[in-house]
N, CA, C, O and CB atoms as a CASP TS submission, in Angstrom:
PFRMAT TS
TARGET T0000
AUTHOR 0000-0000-0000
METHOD Language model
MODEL 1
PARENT N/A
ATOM      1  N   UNK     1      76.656  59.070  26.011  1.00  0.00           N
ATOM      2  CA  UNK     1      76.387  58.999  24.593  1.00  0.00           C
ATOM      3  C   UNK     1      76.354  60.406  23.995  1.00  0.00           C
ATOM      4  O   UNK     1      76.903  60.678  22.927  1.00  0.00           O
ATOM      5  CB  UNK     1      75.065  58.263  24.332  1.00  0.00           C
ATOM      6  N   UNK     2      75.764  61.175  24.647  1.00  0.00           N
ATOM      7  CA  UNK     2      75.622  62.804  24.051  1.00  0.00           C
ATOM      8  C   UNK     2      76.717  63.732  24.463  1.00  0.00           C
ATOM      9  O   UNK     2      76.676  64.961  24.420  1.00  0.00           O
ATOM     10  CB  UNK     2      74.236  63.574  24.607  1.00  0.00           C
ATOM     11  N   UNK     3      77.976  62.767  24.979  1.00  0.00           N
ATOM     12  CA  UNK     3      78.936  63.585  25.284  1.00  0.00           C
ATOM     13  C   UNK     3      79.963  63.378  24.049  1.00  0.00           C
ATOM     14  O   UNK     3      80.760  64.198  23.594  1.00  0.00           O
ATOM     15  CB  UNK     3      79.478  63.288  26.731  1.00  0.00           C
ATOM     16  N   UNK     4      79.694  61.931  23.601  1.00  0.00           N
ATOM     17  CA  UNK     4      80.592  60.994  22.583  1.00  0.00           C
ATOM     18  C   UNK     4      80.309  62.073  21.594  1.00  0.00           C
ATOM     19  O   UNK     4      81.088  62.914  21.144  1.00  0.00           O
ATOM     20  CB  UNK     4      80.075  59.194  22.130  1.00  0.00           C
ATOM     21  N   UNK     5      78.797  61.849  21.294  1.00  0.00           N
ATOM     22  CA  UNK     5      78.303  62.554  19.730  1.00  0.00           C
ATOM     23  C   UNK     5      78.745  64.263  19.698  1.00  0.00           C
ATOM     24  O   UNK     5      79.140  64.784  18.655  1.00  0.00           O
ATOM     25  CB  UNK     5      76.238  62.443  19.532  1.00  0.00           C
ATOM     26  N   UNK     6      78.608  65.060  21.046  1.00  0.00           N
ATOM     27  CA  UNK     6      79.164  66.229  20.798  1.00  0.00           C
ATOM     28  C   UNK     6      80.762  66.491  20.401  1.00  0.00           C
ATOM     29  O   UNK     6      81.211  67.428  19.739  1.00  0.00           O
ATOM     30  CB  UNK     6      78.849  66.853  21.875  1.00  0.00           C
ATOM     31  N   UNK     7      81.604  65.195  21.106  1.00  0.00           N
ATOM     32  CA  UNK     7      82.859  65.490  20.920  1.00  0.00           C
ATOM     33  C   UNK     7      83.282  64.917  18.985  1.00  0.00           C
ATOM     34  O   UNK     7      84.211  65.313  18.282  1.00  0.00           O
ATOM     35  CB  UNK     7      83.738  64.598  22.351  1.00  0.00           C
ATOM     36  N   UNK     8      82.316  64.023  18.687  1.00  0.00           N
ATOM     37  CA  UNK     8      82.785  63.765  17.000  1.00  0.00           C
ATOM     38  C   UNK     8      82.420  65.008  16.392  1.00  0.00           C
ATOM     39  O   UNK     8      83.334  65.377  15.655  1.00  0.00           O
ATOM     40  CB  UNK     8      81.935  62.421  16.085  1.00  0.00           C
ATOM     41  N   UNK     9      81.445  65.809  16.402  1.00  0.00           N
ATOM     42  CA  UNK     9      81.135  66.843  15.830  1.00  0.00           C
ATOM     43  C   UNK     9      82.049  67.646  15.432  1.00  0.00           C
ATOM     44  O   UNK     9      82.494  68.270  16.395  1.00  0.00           O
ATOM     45  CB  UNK     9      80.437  67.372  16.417  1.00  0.00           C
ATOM     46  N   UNK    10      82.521  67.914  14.502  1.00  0.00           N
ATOM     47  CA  UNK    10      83.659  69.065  14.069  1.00  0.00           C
ATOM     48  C   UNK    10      82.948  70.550  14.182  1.00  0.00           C
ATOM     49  O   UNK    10      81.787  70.878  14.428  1.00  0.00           O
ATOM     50  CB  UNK    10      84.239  68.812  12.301  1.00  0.00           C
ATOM     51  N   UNK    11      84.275  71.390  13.867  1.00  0.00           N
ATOM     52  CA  UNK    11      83.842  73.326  14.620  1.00  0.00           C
ATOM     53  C   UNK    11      83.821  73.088  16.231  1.00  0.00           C
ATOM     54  O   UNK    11      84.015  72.182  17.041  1.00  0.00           O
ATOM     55  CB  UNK    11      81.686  74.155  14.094  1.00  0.00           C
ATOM     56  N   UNK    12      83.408  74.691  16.186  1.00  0.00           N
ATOM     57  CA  UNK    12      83.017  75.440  16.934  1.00  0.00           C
ATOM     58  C   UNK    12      81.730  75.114  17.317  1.00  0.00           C
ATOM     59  O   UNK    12      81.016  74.539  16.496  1.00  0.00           O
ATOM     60  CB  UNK    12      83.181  76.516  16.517  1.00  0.00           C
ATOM     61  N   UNK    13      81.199  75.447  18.701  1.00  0.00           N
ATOM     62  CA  UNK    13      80.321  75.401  19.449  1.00  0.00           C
ATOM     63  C   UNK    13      79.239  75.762  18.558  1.00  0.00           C
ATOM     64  O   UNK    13      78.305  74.973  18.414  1.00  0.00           O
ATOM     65  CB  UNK    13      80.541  76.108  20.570  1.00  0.00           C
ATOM     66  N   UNK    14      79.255  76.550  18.121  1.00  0.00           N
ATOM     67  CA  UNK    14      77.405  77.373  17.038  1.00  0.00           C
ATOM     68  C   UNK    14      77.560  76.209  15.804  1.00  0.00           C
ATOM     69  O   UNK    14      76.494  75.687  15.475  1.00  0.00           O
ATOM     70  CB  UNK    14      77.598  79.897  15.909  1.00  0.00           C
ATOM     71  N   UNK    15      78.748  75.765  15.110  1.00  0.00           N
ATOM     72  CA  UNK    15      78.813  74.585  14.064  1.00  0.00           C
ATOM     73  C   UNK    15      78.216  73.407  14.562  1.00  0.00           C
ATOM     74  O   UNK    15      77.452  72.793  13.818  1.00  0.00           O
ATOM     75  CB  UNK    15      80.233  74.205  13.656  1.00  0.00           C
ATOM     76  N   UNK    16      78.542  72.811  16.207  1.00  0.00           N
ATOM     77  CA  UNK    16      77.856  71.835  16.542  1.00  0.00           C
ATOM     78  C   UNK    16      76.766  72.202  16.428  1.00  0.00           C
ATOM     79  O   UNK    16      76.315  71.836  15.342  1.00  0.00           O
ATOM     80  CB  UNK    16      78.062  71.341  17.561  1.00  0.00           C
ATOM     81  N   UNK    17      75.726  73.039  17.296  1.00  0.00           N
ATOM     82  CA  UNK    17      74.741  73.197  17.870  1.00  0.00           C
ATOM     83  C   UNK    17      74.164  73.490  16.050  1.00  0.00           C
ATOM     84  O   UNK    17      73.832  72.436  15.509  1.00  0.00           O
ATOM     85  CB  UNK    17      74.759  74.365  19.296  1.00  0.00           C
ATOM     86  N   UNK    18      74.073  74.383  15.414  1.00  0.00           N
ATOM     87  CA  UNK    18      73.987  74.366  13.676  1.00  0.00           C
ATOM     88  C   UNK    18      74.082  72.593  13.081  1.00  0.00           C
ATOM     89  O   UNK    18      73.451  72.316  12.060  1.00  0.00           O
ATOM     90  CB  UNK    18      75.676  75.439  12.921  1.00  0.00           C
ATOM     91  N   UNK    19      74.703  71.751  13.627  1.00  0.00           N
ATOM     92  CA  UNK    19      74.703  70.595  12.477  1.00  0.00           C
ATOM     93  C   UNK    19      73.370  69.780  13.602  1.00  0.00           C
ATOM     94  O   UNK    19      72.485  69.106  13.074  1.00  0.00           O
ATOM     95  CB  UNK    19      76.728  69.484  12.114  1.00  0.00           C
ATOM     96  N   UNK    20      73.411  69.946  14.898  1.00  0.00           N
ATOM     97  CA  UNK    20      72.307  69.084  15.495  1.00  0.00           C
ATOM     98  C   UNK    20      71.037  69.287  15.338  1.00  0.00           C
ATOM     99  O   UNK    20      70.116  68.496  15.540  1.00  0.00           O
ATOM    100  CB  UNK    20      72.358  69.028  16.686  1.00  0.00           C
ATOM    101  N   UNK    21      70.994  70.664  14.872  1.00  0.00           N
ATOM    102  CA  UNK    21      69.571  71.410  14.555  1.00  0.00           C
ATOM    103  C   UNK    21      69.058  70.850  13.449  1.00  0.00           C
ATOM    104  O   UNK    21      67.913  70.400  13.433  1.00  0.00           O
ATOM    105  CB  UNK    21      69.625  72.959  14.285  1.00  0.00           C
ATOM    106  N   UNK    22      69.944  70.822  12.307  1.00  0.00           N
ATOM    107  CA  UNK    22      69.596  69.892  10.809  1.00  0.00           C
ATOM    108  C   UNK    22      69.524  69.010  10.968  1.00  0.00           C
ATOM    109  O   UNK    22      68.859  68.461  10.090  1.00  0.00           O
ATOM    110  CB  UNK    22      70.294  69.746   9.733  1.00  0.00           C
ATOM    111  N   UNK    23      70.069  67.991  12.143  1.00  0.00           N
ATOM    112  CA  UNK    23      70.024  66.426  12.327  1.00  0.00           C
ATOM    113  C   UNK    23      68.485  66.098  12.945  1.00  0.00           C
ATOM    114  O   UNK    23      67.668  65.249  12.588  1.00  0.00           O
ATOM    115  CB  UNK    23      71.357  65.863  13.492  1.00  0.00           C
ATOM    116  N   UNK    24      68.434  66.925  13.817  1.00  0.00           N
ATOM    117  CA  UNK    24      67.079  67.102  14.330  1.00  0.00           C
ATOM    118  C   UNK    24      65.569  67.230  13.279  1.00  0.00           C
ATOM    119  O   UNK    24      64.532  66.568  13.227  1.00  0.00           O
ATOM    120  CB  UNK    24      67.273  68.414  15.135  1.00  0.00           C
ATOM    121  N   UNK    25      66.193  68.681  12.371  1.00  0.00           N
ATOM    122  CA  UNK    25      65.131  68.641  11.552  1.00  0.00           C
ATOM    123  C   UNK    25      64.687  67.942  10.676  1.00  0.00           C
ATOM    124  O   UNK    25      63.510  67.831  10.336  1.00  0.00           O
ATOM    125  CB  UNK    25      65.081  69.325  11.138  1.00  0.00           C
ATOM    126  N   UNK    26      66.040  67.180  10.057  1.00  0.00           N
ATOM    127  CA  UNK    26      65.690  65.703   9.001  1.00  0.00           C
ATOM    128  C   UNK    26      65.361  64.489   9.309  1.00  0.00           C
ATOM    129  O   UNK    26      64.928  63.598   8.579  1.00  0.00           O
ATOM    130  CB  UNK    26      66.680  65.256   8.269  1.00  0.00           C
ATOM    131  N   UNK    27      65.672  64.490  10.855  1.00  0.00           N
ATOM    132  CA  UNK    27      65.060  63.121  11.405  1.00  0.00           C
ATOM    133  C   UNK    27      63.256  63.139  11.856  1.00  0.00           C
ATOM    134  O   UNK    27      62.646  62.173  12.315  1.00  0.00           O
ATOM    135  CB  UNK    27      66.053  62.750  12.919  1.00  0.00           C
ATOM    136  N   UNK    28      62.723  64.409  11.590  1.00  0.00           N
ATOM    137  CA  UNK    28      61.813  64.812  12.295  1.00  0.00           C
ATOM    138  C   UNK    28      60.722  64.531  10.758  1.00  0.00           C
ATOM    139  O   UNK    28      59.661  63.933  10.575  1.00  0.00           O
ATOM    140  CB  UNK    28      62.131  66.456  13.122  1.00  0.00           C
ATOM    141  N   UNK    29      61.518  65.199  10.015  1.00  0.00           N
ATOM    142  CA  UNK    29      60.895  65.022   8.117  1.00  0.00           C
ATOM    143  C   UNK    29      60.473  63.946   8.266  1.00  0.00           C
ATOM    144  O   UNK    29      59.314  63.660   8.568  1.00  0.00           O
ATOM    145  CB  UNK    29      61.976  64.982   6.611  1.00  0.00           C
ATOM    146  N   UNK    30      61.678  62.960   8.004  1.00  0.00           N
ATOM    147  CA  UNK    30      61.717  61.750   8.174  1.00  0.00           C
ATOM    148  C   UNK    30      60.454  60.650   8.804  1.00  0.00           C
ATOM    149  O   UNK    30      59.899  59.775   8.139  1.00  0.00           O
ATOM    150  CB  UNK    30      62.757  61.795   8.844  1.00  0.00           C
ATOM    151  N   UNK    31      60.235  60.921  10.021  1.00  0.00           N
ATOM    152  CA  UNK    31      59.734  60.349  10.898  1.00  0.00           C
ATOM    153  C   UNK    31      57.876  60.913  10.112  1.00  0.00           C
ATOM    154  O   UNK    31      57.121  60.142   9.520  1.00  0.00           O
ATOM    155  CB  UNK    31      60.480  60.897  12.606  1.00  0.00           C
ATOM    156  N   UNK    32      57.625  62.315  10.367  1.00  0.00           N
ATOM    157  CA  UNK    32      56.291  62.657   9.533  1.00  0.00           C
ATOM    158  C   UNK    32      56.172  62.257   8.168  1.00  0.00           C
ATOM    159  O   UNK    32      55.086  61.848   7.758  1.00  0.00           O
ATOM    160  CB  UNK    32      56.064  64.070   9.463  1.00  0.00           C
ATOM    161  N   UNK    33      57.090  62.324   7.477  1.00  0.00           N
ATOM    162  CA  UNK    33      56.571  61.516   6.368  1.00  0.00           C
ATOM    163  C   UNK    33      56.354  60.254   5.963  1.00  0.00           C
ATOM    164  O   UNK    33      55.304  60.019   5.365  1.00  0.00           O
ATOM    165  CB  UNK    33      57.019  61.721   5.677  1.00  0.00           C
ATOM    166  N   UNK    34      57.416  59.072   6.237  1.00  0.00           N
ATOM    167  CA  UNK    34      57.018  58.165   6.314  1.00  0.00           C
ATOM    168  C   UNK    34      56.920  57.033   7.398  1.00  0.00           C
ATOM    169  O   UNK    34      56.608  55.848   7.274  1.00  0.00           O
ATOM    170  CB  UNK    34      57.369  58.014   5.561  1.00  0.00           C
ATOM    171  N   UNK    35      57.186  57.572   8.204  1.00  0.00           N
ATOM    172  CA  UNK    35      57.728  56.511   9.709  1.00  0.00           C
ATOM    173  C   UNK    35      55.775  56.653   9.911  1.00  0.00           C
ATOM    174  O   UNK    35      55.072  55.828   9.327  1.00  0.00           O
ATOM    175  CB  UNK    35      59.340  57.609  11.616  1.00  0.00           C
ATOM    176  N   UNK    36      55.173  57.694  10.721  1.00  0.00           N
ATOM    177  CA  UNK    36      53.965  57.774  10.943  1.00  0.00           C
ATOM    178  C   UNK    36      52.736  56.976  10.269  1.00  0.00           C
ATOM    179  O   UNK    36      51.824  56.299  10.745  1.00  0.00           O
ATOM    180  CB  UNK    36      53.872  58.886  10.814  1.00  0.00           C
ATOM    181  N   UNK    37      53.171  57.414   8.709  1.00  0.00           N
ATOM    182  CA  UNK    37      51.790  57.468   7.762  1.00  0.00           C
ATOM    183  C   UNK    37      51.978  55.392   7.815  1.00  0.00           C
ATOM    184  O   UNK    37      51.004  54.658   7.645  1.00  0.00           O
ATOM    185  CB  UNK    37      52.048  58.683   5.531  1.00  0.00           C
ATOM    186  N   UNK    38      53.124  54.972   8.026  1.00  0.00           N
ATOM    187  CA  UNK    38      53.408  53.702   7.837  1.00  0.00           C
ATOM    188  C   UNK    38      52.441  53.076   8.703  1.00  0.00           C
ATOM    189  O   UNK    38      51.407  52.468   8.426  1.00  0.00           O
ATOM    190  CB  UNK    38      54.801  53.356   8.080  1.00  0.00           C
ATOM    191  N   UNK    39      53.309  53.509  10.465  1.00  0.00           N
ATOM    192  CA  UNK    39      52.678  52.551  11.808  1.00  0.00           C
ATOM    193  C   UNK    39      51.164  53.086  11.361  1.00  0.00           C
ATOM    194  O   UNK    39      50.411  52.131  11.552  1.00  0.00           O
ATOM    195  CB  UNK    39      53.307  53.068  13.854  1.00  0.00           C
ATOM    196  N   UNK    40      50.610  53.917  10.982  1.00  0.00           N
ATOM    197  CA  UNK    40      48.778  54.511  11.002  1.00  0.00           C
ATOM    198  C   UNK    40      48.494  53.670  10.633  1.00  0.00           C
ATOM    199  O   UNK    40      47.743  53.020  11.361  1.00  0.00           O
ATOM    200  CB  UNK    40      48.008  55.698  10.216  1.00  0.00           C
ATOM    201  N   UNK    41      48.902  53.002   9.135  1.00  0.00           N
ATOM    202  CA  UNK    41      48.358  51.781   8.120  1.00  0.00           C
ATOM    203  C   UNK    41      48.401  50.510   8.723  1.00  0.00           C
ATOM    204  O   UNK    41      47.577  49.690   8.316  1.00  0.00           O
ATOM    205  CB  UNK    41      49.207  51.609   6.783  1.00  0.00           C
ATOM    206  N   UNK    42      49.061  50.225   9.467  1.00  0.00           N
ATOM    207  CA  UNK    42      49.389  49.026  10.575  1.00  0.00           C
ATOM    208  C   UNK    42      48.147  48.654  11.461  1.00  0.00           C
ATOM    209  O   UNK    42      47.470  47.629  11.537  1.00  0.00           O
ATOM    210  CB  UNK    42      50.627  49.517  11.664  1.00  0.00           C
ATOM    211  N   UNK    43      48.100  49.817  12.077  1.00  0.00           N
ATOM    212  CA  UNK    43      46.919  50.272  13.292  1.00  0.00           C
ATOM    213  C   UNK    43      45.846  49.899  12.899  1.00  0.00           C
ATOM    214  O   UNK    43      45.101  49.147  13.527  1.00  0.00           O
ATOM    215  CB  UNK    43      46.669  51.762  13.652  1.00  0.00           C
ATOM    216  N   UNK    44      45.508  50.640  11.205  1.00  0.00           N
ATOM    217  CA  UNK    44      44.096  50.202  10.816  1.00  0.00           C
ATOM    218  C   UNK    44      43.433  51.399  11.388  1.00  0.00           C
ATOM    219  O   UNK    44      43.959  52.304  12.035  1.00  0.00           O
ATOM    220  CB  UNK    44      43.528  48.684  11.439  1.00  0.00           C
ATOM    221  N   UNK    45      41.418  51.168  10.830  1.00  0.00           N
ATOM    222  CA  UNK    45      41.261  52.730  10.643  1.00  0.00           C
ATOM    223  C   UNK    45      40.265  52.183  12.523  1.00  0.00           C
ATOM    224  O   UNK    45      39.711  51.150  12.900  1.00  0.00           O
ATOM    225  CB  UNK    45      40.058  53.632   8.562  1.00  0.00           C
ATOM    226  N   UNK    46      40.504  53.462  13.127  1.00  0.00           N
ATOM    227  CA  UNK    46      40.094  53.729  14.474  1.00  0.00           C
ATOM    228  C   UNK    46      38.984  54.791  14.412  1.00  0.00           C
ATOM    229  O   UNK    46      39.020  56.004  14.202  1.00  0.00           O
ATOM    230  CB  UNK    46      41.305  54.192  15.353  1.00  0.00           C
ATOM    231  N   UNK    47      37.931  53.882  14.679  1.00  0.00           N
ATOM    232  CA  UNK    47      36.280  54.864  14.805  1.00  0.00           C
ATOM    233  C   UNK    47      36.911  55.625  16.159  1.00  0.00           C
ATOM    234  O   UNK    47      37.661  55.297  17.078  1.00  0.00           O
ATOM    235  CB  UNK    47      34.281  53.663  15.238  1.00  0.00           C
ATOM    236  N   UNK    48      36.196  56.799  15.768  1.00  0.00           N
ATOM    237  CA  UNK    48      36.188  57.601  17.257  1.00  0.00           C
ATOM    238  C   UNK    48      34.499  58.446  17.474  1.00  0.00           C
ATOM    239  O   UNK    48      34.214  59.325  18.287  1.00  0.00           O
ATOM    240  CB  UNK    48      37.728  59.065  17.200  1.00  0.00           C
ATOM    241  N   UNK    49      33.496  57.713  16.302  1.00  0.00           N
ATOM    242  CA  UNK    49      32.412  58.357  16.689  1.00  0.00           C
ATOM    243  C   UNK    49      31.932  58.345  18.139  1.00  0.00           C
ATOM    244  O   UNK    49      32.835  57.723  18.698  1.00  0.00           O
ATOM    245  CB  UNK    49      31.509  57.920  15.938  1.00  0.00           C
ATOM    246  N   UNK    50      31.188  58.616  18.915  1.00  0.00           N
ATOM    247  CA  UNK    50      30.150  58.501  20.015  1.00  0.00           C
ATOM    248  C   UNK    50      28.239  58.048  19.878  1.00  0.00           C
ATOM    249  O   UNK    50      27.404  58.953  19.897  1.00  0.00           O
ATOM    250  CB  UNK    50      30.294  59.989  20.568  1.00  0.00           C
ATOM    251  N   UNK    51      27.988  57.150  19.800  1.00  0.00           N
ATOM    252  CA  UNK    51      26.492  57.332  19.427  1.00  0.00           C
ATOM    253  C   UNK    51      25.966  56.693  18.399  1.00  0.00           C
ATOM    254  O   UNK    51      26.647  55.819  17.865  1.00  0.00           O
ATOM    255  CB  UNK    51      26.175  58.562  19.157  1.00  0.00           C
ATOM    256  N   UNK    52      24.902  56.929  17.998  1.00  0.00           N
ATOM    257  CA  UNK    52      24.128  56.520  17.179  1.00  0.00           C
ATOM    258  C   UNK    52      24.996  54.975  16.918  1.00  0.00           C
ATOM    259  O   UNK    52      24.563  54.152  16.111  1.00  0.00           O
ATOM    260  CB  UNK    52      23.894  57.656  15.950  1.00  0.00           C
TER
END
Protein backbone atom coordinates (compact mmCIF):
# COMPACT_ATOMS: atom_id res chain seq x y z
CA UNK A 1 0.00 0.00 0.00
CA UNK A 2 2.83 2.57 0.86
CA UNK A 3 4.60 1.54 -2.13
CA UNK A 4 1.25 2.21 -4.39
CA UNK A 5 0.78 5.72 -2.58
CA UNK A 6 4.56 6.67 -3.03
CA UNK A 7 4.52 5.71 -6.67
CA UNK A 8 1.03 8.08 -7.41
CA UNK A 9 2.80 10.91 -5.84
CA UNK A 10 4.13 13.24 -8.52
CA UNK A 11 8.04 15.02 -8.37
CA UNK A 12 10.90 14.31 -7.02
CA UNK A 13 11.78 12.53 -3.91
CA UNK A 14 11.79 15.96 -1.39
CA UNK A 15 8.10 16.79 -3.46
CA UNK A 16 6.92 13.38 -2.22
CA UNK A 17 8.31 13.38 1.16
CA UNK A 18 7.03 17.61 1.19
CA UNK A 19 3.33 16.52 0.06
CA UNK A 20 3.26 13.50 2.89
CA UNK A 21 4.35 15.87 5.53
CA UNK A 22 1.14 18.20 4.73
CA UNK A 23 -0.94 15.03 4.40
CA UNK A 24 0.24 14.08 7.70
CA UNK A 25 -0.17 17.47 9.18
CA UNK A 26 -3.89 17.98 8.01
CA UNK A 27 -4.92 14.67 8.93
CA UNK A 28 -3.50 15.24 12.37
CA UNK A 29 -5.60 18.97 12.52
CA UNK A 30 -8.22 17.08 11.54
CA UNK A 31 -8.29 14.30 13.91
CA UNK A 32 -7.53 17.11 17.17
CA UNK A 33 -10.08 19.12 16.25
CA UNK A 34 -12.88 17.32 15.62
CA UNK A 35 -12.43 13.51 15.45
CA UNK A 36 -11.26 13.63 19.44
CA UNK A 37 -13.47 16.40 20.98
CA UNK A 38 -16.38 14.13 19.20
CA UNK A 39 -15.42 10.29 20.58
CA UNK A 40 -14.73 12.50 24.37
CA UNK A 41 -18.58 13.52 24.10
CA UNK A 42 -19.50 9.87 23.39
CA UNK A 43 -17.40 8.57 26.38
CA UNK A 44 -19.14 10.96 28.70
CA UNK A 45 -17.50 12.81 31.58
CA UNK A 46 -14.85 10.28 33.48
CA UNK A 47 -14.26 11.09 37.35
CA UNK A 48 -10.70 10.50 38.04
CA UNK A 49 -10.89 11.86 41.68
CA UNK A 50 -9.38 9.44 44.52
CA UNK A 51 -11.19 9.77 47.94
CA UNK A 52 -13.38 11.52 49.80
Amino acid sequence: MYAALWRVLPGPVWVRILILVVLVAIILFVLVTWVFPWVDSLLGDQEGTVGT
